[in-house]
C-alpha positions in Angstrom: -88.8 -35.0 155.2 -91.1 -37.5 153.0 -89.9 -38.2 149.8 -92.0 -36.8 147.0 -94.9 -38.4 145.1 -93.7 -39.7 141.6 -95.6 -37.7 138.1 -97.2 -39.8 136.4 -96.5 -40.2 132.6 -98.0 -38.0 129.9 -99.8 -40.6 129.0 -101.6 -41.8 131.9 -102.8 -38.4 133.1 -104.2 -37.9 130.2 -106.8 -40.9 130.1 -107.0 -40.2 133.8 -107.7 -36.6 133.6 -110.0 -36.1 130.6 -112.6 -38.7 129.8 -114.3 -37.0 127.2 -114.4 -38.8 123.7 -112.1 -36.7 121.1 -114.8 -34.8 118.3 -114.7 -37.3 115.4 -115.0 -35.0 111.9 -116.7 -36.5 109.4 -114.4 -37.6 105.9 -115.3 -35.0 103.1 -114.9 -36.7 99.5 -114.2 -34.8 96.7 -116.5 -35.1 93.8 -114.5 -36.8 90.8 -115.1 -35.0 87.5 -115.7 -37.0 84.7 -114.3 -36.6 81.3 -116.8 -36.6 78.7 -115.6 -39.2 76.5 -113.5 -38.7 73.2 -115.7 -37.8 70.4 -114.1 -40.9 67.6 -113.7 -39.5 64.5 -115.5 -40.8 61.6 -113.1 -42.7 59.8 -113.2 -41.7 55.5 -113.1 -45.1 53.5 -111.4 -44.8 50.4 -113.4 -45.3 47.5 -112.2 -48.1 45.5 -110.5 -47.7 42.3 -113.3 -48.2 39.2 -112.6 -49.8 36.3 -112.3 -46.6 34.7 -108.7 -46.3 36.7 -107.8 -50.0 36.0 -108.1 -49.3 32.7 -106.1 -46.2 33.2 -103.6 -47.9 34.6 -103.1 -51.0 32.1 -102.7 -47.9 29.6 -100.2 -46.5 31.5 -98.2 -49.5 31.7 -98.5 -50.5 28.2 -97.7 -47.0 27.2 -94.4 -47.6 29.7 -93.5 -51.3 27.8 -93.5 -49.0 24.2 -91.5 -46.3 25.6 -88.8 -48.3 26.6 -89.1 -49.7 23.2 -88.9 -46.5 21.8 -86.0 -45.2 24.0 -84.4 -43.0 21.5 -87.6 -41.0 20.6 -88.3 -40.7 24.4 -84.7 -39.2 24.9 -85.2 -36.4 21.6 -88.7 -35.5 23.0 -87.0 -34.6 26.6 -84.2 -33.1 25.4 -86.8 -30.7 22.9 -88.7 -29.8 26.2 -85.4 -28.7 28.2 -84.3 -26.6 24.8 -87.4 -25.1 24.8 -87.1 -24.5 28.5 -89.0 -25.0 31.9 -92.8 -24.2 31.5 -93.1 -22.6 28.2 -96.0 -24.9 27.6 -97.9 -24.1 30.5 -97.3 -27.5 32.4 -95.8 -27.6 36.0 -97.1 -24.7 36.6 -99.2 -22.6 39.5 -100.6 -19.3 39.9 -99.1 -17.3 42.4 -100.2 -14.8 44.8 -99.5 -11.6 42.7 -100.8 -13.3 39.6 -97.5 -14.5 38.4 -97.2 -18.4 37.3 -94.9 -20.2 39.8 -93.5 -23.4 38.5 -93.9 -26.4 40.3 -90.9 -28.3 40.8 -90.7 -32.3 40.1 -88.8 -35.3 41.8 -87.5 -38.7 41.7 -87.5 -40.2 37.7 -89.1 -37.4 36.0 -85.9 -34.7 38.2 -83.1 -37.6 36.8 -84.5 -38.0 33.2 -84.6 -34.0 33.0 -81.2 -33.2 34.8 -79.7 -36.1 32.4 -80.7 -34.4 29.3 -79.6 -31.3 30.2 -76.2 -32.1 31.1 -76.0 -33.6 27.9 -77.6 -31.1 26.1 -75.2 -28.2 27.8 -71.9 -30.4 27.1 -70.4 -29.0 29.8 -69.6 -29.2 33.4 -72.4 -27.6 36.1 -72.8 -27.7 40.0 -76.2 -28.4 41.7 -76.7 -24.5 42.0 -76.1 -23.7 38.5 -78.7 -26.9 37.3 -81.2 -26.3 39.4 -81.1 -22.2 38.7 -80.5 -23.5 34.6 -83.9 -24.9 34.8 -85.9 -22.0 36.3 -86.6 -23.9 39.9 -88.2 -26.7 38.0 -85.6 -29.2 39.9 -84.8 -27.5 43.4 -81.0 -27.3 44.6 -81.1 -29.6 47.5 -83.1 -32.7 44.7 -80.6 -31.7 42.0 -77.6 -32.4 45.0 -78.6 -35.6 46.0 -79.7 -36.9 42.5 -76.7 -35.4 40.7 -74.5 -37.0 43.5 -76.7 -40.6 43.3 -76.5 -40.3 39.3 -72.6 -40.1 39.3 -72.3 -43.0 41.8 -74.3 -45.0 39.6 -71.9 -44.3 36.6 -74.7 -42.4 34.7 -72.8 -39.4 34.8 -69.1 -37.8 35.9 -68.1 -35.4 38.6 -65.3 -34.3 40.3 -65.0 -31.8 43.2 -63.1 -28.3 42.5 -60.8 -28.8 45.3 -59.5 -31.8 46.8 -60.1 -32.6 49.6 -63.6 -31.6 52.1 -64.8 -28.1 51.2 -64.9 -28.3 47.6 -67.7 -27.9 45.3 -68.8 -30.3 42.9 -69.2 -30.1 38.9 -70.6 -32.8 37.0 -71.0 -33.8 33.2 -72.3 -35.9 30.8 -70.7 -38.7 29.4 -69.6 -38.4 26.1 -70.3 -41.5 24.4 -67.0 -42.4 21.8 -69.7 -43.6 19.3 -70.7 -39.9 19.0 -67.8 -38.8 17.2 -67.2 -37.5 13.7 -65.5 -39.1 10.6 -62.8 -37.7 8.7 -65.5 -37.5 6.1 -67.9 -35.7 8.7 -65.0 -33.2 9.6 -64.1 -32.6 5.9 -68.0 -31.5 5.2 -68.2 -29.4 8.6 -64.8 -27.4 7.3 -66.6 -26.9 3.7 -69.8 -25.6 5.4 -67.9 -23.1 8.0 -66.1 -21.6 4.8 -68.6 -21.3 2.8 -71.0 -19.7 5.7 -67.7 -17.1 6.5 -67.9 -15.7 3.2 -72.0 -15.6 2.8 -71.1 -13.6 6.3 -70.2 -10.0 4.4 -72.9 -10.2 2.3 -75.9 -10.8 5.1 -74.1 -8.1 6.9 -74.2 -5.6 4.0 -77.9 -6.9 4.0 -78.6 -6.0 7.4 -77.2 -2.7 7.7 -79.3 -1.7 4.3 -82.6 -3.2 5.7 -81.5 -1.6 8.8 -81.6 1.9 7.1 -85.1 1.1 5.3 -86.5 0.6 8.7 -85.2 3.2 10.4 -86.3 5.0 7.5 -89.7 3.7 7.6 -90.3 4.3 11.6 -89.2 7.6 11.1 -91.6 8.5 8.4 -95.4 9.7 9.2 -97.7 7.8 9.4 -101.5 7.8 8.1 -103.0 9.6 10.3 -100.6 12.3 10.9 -100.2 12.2 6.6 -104.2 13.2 6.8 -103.6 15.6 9.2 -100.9 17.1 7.3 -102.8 16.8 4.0 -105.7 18.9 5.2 -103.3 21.6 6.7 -101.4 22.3 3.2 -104.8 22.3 1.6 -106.0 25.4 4.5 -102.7 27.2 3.7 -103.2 26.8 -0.3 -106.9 27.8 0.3 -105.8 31.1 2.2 -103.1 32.0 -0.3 -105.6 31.6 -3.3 -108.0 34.2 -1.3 -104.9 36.3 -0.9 -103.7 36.0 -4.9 -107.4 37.1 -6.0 -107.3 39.7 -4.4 -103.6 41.2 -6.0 -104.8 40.4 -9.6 -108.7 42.1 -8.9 -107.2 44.8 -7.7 -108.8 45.1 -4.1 -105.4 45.1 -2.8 -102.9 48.4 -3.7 -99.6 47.0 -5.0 -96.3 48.5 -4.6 -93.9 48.6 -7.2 -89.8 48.1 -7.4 -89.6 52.2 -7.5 -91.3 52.5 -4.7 -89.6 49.8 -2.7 -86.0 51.4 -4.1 -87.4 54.9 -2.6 -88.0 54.1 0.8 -85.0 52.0 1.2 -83.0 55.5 0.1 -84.6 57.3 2.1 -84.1 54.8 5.6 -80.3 55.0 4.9 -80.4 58.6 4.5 -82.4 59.5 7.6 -80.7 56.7 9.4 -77.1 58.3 9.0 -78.8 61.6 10.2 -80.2 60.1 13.7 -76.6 59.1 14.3 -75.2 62.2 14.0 -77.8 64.0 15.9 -77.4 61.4 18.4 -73.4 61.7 18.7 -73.6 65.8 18.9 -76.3 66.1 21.6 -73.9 63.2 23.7 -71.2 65.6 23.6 -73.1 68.4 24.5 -74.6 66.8 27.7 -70.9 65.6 28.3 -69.8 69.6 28.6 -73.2 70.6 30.6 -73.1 68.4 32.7 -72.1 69.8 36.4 -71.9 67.1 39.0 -75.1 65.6 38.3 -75.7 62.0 36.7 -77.4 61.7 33.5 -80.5 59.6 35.2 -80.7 63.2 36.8 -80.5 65.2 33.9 -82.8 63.1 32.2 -85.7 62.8 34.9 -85.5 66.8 35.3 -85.6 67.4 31.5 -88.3 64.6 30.7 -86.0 63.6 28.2 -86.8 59.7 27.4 -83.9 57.3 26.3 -83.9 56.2 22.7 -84.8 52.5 22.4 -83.7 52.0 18.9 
């Protein structure tokens, strides 16, 4: 038996086999989109400061040069605007949304200078909370923090923590200058003025509480308009009782005298007593009649109606 023909490879039959050209399809590129390009915003120049704000300026630092010259008036005048309190003259303020003014809270020099003359105004120790609720939001707790904190490190003022340790809370005061404090002199006048005050005390009390009275006194009287009204009701009444007296003495009216008055009397006592016993007798009477009926009975078939005297 022959031996069989070989197959030829894959790749030979098929050039042999098919000699049609393969379908070329044609490339389809995609249409690129273009961006528009970025609108460039107009840049705003600053306008240049005038001479009107130079001048401002040179003021300003002038002004600076005699404050520091003047460091103890500048020091009275911020310690008058903390004792008179945050925004009582209207600065530092905005207008809120239910018409209430909402202060506007400051930072940096202006904060320090105002914390620093409270604390030493107050004499006493605070924490960051307490100064910055103290001064109605005018400083606000986490500025008051950090400058209180930046203030003590710089030896303007003390604090300590409450606990040692992390965790505690931190007070701080003002420094108490040793320079501040009184003579023997100064102490001897202070003692002389508290005891004389303590004994004007009783008498501006007894003062009070007698002024007191008077006003009380006073609110509780009437006033003009209710006086006029009250005026021009007692002259009505004094009108209406003339009327009534003119007619007694002309005669119009019949006038009763004491005998009279003394005669009717007699005679309601006398006829009173008699009613009573009239009433006791026929009570007994309808006690004995009575026969298994209730008086409401009795009553209704009699037509007898209940006194009401």
């Amino acid at each position: 038996m022959a031996p069989r023909k070989p197959k030829a490879d894959d790749d030979a039959a098929s050039t042999t086999s098919t000699d049609v050209p393969s379908v070329l399809k044609p490339k389809t590129e995609k249409a690129k989109v273009e961006k528009p390009p970025k609108s460039e915003k107009p840049k705003v120049a600053k306008p240049k400061a005038g001479k009107k704000e130079k001048e401002k300026v040179d003021v300003e630092g002038a002004s600076g040069v005699k404050e520091k010259s003047k460091g103890g008036k500048k020091e009275k005048d911020t310690l008058a605007s903390v004792g008179k309190g945050v925004g009582e003259d209207g600065e530092g303020k905005m207008g809120g949304k239910d018409g209430k003014e909402k202060v506007k809270p400051v930072t940096g020099e202006e904060a320090m200078e105002l914390i620093a003359a409270y604390l030493k105004m107050q004499n006493r120790p605070y924490s960051a909370t307490e100064v910055s609720l103290n001064l109605h939001g005018k400083v606000t707790k986490t500025v008051a923090d950090k400058l209180l904190k930046e203030m003590e490190q710089n030896g303007q003022i003390k604090g300590k923590a409450s606990k040692s340790g992390t965790g505690g809370q931190w007070v701080f005061w003002s420094i108490q200058d040793p320079a501040d404090s009184a003579s023997p002199e100064e102490l001897a006048a202070m003692d002389i003025s508290i005891t004389t005050l303590r004994d004007c005390l009783p008498t501006l009390k007894a003062n009070l509480k007698t002024h007191t009275t008077k006003l009380n006194t006073l609110r509780s009287a009437l006033t003009a308009f209710e006086l006029a009204s009250a005026v021009e009701q007692i002259r009505a009444e004094n009108q209406a009782k003339r009327e009534k007296l003119r007619g007694l003495k002309e005669g119009v009216m019949k006038t009763v005298t004491t005998e009279e008055v003394e005669k009717v009397e007699k005679d309601l006592k006398y006829w009173a007593a008699k009613r009573f016993a009239r009433k006791k007798a026929f009570e007994n009477l309808e006690g004995v009649l009575r026969d298994g009926m209730t008086k409401e009975d009795i009553w209704e078939k009699a037509g007898i109606e209940e006194d009401v005297y």
